[in-house]
VEXFIMAR-165593 format. One record per residue: residue in one letter; x, z, y of N, C-alpha, C in turn. Coordinates in steps of 0.02 Angstrom, whole numbers. Atoms other than C-alpha are relative to their C-alpha. Layout:
N
<rec><resn>A</resn><n_east>X</n_east><n_up>Z</n_up><n_north>Y</n_north><ca_east>X</ca_east><ca_up>Z</ca_up><ca_north>Y</ca_north><c_east>X</c_east><c_up>Z</c_up><c_north>Y</c_north></rec>
...
This chain:
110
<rec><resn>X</resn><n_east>30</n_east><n_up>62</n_up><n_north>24</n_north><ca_east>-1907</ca_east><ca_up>-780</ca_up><ca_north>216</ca_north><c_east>-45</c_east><c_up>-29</c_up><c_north>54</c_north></rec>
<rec><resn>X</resn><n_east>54</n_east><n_up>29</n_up><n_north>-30</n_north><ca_east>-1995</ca_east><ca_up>-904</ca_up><ca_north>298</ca_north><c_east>-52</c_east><c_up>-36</c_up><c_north>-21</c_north></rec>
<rec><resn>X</resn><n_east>59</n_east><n_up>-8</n_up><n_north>12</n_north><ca_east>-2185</ca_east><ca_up>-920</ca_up><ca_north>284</ca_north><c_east>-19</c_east><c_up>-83</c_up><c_north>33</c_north></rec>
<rec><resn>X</resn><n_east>25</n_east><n_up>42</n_up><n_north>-52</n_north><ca_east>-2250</ca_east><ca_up>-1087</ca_up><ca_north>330</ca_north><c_east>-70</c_east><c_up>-30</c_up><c_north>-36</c_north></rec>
<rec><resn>X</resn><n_east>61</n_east><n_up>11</n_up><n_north>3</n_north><ca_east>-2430</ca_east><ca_up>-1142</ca_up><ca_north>315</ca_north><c_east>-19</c_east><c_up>-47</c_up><c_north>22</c_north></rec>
<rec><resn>X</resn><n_east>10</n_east><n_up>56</n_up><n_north>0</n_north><ca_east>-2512</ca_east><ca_up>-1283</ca_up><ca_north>310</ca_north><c_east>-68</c_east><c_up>-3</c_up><c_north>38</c_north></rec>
<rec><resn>X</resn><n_east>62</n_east><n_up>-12</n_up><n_north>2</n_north><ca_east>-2694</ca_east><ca_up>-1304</ca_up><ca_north>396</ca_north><c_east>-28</c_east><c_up>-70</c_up><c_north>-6</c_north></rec>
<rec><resn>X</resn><n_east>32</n_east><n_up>78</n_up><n_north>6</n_north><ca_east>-2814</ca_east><ca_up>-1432</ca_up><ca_north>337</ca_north><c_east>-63</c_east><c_up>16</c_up><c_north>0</c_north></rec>
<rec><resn>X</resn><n_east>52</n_east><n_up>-19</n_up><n_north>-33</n_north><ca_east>-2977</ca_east><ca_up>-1466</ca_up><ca_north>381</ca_north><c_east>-42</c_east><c_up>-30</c_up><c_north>-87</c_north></rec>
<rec><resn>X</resn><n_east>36</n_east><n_up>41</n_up><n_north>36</n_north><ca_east>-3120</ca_east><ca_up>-1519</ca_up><ca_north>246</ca_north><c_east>10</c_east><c_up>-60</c_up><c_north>-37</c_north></rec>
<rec><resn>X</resn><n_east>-26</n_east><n_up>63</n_up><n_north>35</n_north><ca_east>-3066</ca_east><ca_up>-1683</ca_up><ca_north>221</ca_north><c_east>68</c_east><c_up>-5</c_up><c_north>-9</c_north></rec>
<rec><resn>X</resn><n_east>-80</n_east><n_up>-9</n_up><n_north>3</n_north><ca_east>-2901</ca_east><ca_up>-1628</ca_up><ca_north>186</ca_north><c_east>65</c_east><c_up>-32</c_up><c_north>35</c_north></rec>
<rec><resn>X</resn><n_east>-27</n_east><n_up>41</n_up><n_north>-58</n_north><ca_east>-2827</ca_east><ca_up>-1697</ca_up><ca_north>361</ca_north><c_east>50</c_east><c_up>69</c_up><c_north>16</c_north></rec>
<rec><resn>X</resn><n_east>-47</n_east><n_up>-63</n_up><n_north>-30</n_north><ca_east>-2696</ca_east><ca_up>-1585</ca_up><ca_north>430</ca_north><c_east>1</c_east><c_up>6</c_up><c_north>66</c_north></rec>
<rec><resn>X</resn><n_east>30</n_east><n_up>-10</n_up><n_north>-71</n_north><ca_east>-2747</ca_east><ca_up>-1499</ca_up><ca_north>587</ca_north><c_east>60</c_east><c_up>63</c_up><c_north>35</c_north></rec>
<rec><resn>X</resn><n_east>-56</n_east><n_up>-60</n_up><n_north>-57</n_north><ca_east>-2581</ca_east><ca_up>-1384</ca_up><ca_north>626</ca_north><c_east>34</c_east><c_up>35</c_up><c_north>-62</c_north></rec>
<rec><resn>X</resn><n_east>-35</n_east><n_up>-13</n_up><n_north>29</n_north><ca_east>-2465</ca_east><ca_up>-1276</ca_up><ca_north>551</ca_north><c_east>32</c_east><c_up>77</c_up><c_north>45</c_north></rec>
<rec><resn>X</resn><n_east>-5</n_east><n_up>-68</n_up><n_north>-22</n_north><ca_east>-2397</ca_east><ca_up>-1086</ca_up><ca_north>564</ca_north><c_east>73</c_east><c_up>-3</c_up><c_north>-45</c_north></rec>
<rec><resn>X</resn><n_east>-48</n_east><n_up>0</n_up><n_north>-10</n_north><ca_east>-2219</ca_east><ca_up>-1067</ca_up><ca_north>549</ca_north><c_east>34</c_east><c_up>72</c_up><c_north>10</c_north></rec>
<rec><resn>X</resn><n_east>-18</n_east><n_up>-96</n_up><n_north>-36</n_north><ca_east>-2156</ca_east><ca_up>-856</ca_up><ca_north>549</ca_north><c_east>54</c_east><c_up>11</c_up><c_north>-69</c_north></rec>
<rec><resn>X</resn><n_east>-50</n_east><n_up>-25</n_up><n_north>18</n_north><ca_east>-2010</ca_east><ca_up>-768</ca_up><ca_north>497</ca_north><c_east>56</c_east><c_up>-42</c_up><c_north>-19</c_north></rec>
<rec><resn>X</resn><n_east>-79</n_east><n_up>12</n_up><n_north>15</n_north><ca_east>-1816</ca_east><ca_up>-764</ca_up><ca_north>487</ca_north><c_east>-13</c_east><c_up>-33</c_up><c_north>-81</c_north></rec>
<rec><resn>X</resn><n_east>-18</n_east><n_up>18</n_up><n_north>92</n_north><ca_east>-1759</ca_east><ca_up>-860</ca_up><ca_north>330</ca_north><c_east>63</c_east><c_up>39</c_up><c_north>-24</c_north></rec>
<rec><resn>X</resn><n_east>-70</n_east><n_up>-44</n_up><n_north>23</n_north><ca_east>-1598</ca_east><ca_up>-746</ca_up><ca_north>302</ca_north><c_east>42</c_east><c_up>-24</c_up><c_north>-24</c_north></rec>
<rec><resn>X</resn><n_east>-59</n_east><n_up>35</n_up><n_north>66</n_north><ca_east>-1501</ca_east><ca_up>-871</ca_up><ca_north>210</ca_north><c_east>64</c_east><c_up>23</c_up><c_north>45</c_north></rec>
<rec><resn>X</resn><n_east>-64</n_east><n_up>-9</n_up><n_north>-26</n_north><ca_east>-1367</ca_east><ca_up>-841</ca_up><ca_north>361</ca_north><c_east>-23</c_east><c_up>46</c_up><c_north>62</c_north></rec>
<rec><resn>X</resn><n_east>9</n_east><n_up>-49</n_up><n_north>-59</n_north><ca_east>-1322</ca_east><ca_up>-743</ca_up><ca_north>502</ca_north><c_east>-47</c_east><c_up>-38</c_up><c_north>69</c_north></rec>
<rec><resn>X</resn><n_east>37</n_east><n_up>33</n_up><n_north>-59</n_north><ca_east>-1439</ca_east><ca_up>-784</ca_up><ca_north>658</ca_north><c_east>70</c_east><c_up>-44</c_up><c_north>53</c_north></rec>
<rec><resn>X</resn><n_east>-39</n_east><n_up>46</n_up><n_north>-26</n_north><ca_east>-1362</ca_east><ca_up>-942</ca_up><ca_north>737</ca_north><c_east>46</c_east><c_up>-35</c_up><c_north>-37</c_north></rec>
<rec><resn>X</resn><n_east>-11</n_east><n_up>60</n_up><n_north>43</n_north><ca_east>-1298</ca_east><ca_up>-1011</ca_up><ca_north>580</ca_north><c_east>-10</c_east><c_up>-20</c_up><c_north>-58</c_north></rec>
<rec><resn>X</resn><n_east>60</n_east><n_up>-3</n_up><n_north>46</n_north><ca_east>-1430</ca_east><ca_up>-995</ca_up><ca_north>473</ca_north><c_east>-39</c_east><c_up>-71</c_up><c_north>16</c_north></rec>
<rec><resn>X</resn><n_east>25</n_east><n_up>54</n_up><n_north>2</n_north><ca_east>-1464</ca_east><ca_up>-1176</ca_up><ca_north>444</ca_north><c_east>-49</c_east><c_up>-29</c_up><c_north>-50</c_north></rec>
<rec><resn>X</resn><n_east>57</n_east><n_up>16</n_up><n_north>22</n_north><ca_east>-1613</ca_east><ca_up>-1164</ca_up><ca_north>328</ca_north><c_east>-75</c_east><c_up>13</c_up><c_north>70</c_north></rec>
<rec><resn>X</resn><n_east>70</n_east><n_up>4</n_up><n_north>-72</n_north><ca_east>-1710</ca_east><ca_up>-1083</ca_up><ca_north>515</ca_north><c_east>8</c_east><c_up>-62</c_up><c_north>19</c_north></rec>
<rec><resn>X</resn><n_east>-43</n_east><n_up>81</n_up><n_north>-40</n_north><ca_east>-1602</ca_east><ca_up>-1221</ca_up><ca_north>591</ca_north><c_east>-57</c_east><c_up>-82</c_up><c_north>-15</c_north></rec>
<rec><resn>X</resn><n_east>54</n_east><n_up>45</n_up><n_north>12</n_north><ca_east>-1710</ca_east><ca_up>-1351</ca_up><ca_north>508</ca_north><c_east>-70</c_east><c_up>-16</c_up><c_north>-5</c_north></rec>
<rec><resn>X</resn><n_east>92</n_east><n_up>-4</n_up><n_north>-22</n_north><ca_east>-1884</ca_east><ca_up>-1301</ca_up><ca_north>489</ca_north><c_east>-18</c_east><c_up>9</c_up><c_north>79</c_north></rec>
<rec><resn>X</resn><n_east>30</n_east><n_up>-14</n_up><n_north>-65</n_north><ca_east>-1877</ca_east><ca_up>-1248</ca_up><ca_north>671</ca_north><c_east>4</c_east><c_up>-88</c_up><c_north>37</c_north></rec>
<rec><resn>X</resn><n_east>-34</n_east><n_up>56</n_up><n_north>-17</n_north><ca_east>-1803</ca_east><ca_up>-1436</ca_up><ca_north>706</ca_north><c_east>-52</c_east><c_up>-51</c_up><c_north>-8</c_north></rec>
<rec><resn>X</resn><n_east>48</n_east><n_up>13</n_up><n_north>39</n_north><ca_east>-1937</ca_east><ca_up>-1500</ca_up><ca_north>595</ca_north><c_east>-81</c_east><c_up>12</c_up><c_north>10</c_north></rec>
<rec><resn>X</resn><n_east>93</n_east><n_up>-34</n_up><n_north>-32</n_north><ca_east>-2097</ca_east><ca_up>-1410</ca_up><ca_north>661</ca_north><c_east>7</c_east><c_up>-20</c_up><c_north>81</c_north></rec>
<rec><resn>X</resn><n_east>3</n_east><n_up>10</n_up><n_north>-68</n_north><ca_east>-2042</ca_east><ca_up>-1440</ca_up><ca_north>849</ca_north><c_east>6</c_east><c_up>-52</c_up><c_north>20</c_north></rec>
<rec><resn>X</resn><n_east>-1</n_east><n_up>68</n_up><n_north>8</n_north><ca_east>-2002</ca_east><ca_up>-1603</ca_up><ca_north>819</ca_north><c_east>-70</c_east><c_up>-30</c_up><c_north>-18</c_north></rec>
<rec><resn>X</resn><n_east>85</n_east><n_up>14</n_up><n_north>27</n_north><ca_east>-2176</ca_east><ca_up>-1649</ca_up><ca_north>736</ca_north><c_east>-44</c_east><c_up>10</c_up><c_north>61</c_north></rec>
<rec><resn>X</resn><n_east>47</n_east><n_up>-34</n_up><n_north>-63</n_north><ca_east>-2263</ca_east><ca_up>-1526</ca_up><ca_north>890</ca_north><c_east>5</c_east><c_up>-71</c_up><c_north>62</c_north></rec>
<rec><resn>X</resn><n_east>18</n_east><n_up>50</n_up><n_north>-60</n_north><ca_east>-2194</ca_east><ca_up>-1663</ca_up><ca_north>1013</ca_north><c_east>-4</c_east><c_up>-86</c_up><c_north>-7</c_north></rec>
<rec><resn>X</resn><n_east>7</n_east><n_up>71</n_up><n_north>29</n_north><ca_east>-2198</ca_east><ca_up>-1826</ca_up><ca_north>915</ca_north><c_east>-99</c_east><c_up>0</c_up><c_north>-4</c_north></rec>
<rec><resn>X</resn><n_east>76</n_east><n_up>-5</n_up><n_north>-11</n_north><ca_east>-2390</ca_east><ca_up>-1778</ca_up><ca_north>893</ca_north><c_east>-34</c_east><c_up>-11</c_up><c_north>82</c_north></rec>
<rec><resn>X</resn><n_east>27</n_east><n_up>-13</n_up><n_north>-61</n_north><ca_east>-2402</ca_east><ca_up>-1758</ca_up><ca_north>1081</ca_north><c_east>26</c_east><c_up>-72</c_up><c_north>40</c_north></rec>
<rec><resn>X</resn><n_east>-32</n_east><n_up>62</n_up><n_north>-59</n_north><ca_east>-2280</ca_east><ca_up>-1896</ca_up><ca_north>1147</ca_north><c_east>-22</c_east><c_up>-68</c_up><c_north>-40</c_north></rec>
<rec><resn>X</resn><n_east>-2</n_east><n_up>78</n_up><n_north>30</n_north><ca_east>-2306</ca_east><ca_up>-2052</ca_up><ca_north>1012</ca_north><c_east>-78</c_east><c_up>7</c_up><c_north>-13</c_north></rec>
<rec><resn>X</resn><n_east>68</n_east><n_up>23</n_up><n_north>7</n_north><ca_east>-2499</ca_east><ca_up>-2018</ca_up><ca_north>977</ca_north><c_east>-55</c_east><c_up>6</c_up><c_north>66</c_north></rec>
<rec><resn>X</resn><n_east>55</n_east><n_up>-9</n_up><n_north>-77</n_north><ca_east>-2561</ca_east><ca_up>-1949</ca_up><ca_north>1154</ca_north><c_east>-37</c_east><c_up>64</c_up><c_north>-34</c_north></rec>
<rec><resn>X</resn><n_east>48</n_east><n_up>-46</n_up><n_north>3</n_north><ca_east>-2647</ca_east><ca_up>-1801</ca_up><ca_north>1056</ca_north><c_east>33</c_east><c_up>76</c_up><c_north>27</c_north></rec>
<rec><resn>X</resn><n_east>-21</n_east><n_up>-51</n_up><n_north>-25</n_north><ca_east>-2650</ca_east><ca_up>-1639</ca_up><ca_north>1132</ca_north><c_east>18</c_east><c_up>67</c_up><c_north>-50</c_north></rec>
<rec><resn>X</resn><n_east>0</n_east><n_up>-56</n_up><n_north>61</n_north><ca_east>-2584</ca_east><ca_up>-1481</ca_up><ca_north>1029</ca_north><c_east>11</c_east><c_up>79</c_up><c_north>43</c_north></rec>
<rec><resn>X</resn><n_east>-12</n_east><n_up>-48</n_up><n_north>-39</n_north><ca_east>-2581</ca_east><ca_up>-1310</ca_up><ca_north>1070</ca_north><c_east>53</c_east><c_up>34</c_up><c_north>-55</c_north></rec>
<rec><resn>X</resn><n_east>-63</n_east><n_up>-30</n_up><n_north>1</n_north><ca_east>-2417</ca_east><ca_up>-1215</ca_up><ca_north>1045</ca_north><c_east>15</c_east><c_up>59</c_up><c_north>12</c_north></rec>
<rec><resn>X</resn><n_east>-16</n_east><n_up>-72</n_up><n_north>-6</n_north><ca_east>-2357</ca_east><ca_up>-1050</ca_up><ca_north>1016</ca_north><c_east>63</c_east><c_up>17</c_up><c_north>-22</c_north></rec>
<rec><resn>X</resn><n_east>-44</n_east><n_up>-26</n_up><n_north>14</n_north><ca_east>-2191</ca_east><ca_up>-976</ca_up><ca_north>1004</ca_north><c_east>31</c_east><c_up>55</c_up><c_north>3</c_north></rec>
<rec><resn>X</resn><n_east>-20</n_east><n_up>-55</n_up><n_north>-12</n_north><ca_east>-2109</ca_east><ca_up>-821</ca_up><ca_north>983</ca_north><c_east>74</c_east><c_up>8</c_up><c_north>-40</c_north></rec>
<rec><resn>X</resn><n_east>-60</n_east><n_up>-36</n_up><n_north>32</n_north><ca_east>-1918</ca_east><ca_up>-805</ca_up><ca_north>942</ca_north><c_east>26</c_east><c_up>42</c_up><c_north>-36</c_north></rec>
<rec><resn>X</resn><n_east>-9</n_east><n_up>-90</n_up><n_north>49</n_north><ca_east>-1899</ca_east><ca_up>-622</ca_up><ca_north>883</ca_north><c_east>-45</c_east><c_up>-16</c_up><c_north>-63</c_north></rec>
<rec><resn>X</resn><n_east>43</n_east><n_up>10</n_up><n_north>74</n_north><ca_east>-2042</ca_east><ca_up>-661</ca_up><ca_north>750</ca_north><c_east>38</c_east><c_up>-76</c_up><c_north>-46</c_north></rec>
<rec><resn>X</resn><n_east>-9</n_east><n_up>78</n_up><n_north>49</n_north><ca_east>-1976</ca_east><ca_up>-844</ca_up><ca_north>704</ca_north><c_east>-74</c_east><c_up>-33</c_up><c_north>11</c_north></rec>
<rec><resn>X</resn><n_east>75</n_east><n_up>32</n_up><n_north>-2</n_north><ca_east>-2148</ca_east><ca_up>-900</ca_up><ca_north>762</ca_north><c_east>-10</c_east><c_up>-70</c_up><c_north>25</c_north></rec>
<rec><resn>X</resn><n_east>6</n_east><n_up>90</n_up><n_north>-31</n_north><ca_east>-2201</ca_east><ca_up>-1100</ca_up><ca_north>799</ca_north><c_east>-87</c_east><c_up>0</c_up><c_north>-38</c_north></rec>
<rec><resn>X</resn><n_east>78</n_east><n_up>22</n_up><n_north>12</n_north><ca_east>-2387</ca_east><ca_up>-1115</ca_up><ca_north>789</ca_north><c_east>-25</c_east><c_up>-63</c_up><c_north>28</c_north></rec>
<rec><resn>X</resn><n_east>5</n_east><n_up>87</n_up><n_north>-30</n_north><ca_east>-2444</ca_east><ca_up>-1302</ca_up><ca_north>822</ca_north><c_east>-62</c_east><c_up>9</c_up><c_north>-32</c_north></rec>
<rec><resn>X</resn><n_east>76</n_east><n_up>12</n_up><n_north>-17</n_north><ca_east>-2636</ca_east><ca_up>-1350</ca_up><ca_north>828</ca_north><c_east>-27</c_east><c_up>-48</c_up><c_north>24</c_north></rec>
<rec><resn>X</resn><n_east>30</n_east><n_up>53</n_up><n_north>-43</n_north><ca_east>-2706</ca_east><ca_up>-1496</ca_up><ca_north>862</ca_north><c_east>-65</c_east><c_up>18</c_up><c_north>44</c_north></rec>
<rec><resn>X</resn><n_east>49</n_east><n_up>-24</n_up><n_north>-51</n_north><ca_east>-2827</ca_east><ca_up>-1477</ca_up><ca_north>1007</ca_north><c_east>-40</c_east><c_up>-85</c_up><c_north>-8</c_north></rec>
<rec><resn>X</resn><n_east>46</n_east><n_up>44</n_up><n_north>33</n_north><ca_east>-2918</ca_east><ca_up>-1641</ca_up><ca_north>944</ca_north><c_east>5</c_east><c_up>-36</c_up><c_north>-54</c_north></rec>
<rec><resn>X</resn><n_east>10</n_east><n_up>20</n_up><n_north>62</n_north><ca_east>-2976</ca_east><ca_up>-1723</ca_up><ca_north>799</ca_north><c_east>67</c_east><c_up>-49</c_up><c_north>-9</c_north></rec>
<rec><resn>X</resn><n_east>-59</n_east><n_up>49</n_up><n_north>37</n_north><ca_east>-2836</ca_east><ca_up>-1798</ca_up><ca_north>662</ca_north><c_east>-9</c_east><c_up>-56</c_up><c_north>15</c_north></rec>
<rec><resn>X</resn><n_east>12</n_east><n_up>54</n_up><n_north>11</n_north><ca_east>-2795</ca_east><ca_up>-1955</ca_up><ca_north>669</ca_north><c_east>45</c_east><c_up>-43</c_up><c_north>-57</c_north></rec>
<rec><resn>X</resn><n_east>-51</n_east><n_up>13</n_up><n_north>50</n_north><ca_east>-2686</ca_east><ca_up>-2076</ca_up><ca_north>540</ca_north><c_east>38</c_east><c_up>21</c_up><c_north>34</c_north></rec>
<rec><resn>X</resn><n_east>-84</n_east><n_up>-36</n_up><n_north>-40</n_north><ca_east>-2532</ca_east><ca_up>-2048</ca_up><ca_north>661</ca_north><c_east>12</c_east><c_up>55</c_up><c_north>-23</c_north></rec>
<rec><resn>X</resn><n_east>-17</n_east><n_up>-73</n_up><n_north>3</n_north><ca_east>-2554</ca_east><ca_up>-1868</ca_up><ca_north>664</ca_north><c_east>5</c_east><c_up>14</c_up><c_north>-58</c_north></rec>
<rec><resn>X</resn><n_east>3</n_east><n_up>-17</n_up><n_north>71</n_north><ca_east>-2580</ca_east><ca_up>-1875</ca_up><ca_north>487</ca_north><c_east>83</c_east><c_up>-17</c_up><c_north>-27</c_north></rec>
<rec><resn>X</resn><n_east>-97</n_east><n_up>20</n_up><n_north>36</n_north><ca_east>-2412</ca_east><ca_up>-1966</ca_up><ca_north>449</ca_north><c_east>46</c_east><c_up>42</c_up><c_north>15</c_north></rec>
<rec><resn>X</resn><n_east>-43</n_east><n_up>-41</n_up><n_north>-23</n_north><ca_east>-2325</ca_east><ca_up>-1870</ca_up><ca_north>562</ca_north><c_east>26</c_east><c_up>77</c_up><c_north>-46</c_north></rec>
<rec><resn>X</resn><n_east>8</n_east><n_up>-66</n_up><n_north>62</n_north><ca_east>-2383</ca_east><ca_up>-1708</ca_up><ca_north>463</ca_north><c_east>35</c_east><c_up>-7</c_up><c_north>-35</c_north></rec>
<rec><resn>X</resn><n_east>-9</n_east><n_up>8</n_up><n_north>87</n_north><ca_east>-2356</ca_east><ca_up>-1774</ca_up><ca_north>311</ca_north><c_east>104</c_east><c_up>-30</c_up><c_north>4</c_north></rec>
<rec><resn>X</resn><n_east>-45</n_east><n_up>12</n_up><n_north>-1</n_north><ca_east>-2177</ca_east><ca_up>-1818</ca_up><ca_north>364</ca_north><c_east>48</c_east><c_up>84</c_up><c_north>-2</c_north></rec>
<rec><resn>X</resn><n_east>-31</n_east><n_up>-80</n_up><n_north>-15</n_north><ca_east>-2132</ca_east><ca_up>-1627</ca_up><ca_north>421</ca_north><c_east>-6</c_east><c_up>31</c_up><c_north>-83</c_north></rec>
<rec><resn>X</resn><n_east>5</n_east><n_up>-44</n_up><n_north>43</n_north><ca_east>-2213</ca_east><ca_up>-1567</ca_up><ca_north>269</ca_north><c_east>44</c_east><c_up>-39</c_up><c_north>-75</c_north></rec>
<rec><resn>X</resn><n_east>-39</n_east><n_up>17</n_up><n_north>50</n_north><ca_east>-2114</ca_east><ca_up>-1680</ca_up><ca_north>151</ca_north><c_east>74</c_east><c_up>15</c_up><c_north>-7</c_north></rec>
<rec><resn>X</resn><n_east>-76</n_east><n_up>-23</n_up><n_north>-8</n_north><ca_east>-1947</ca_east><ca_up>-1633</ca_up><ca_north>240</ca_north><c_east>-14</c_east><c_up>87</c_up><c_north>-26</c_north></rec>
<rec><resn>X</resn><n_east>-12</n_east><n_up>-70</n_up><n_north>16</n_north><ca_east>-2010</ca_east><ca_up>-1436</ca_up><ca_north>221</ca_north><c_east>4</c_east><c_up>6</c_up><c_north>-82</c_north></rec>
<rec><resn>X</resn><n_east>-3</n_east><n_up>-8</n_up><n_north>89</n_north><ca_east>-2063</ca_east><ca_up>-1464</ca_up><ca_north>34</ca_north><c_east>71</c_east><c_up>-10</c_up><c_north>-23</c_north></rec>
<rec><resn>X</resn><n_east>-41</n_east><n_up>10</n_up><n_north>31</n_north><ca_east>-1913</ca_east><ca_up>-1528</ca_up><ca_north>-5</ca_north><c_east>63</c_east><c_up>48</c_up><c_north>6</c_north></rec>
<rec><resn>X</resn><n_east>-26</n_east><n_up>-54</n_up><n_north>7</n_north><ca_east>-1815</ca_east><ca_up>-1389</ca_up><ca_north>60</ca_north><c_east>-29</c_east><c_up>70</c_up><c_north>-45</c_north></rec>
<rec><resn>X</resn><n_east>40</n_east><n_up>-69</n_up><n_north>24</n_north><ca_east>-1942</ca_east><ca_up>-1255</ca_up><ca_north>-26</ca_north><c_east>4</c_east><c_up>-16</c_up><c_north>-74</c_north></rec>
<rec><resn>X</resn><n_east>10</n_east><n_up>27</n_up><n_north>44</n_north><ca_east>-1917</ca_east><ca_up>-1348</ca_up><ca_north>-180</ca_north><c_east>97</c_east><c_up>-4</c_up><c_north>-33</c_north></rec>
<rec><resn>X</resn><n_east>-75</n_east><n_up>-10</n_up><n_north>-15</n_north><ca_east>-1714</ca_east><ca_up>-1341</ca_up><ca_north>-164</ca_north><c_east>35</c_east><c_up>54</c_up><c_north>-41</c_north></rec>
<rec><resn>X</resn><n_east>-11</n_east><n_up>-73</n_up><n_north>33</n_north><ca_east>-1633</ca_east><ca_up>-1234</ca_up><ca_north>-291</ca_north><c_east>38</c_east><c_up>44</c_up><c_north>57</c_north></rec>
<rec><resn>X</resn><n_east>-48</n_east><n_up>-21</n_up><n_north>-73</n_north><ca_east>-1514</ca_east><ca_up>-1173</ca_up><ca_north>-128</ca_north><c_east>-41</c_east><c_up>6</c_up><c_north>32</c_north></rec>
<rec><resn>X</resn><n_east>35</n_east><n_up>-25</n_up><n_north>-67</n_north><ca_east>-1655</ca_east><ca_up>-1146</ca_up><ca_north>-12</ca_north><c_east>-48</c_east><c_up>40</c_up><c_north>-19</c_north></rec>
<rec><resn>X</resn><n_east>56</n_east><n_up>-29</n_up><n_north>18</n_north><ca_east>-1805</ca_east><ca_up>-1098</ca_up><ca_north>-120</ca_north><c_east>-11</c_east><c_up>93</c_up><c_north>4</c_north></rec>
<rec><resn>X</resn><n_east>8</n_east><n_up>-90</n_up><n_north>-5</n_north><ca_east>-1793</ca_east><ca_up>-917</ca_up><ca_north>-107</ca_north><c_east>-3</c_east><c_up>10</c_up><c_north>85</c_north></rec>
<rec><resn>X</resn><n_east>-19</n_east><n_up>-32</n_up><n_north>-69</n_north><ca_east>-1778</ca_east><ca_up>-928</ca_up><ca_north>81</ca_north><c_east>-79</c_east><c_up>-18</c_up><c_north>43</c_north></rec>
<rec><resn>X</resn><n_east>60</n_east><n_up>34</n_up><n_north>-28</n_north><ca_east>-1959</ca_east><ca_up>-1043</ca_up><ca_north>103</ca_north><c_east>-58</c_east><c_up>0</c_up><c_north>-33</c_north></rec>
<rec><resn>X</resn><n_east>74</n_east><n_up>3</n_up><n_north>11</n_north><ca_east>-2139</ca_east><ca_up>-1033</ca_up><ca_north>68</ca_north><c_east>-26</c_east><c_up>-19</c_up><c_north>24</c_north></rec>
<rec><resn>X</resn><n_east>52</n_east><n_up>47</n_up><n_north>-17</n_north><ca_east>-2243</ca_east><ca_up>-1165</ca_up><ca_north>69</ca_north><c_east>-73</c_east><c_up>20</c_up><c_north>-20</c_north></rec>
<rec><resn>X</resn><n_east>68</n_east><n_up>-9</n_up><n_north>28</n_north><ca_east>-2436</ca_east><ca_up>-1151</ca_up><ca_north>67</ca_north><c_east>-44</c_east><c_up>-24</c_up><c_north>26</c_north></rec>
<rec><resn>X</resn><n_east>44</n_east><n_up>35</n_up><n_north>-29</n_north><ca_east>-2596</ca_east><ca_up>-1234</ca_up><ca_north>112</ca_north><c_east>-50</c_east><c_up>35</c_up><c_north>-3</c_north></rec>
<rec><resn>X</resn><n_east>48</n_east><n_up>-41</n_up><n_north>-21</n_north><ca_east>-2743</ca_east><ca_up>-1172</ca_up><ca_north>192</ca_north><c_east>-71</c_east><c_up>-53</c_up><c_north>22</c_north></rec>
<rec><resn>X</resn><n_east>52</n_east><n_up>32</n_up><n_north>-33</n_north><ca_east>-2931</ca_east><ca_up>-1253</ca_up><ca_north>215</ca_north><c_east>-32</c_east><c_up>39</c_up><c_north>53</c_north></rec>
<rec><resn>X</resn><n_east>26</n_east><n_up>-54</n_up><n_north>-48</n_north><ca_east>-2995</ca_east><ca_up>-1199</ca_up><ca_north>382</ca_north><c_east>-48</c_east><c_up>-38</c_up><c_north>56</c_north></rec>
């Protein structure tokens, strides 16, 4: 399953996102529930960086299924939409009678 996490700050702005483990629905490489969240989170990581100018810090690790994204400065609306675009494509897979067993969604104040 894959674990994905939400981080928001106080004013309930979204300041990054944690992204870990295989989803199993298929064999590695055509397992197109990873296929999309990874598509989906890495996509977001550089739309944050290339269309708003904000800096993020980035972590990945293959073998785990890992994508850690961070904004390295304060939200802004952009970054906010952007978010809120990833996390509407993930909800709606985690929400999926066909995917829901493979995704966990959750939000975190931090």
């Amino acid at each position: 399953m894959t674990h994905v996490t939400i981080y928001r700050n106080r004013e309930k702005e979204c300041i990054g996102f944690t992204a870990i483990g295989h989803a199993d629905y298929a064999e590695s490489g055509e397992d197109l529930v990873c296929a999309a969240i990874s598509v989906l989170a890495i996509n977001t990581c550089n739309a944050v960086e290339q269309l708003t100018g904000t800096a993020v810090s980035l972590v990945t690790n293959e073998e785990e299924g890992l994508i850690d994204c961070r904004l390295k400065d304060s939200p802004s609306e952009q970054t906010g939409l952007l978010f809120s675009a990833m996390i509407l494509g993930i909800r709606s897979m985690a929400e999926n009678e066909d995917y829901k067993e493979y995704i966990q969604l959750s939000f975190e104040e931090v």
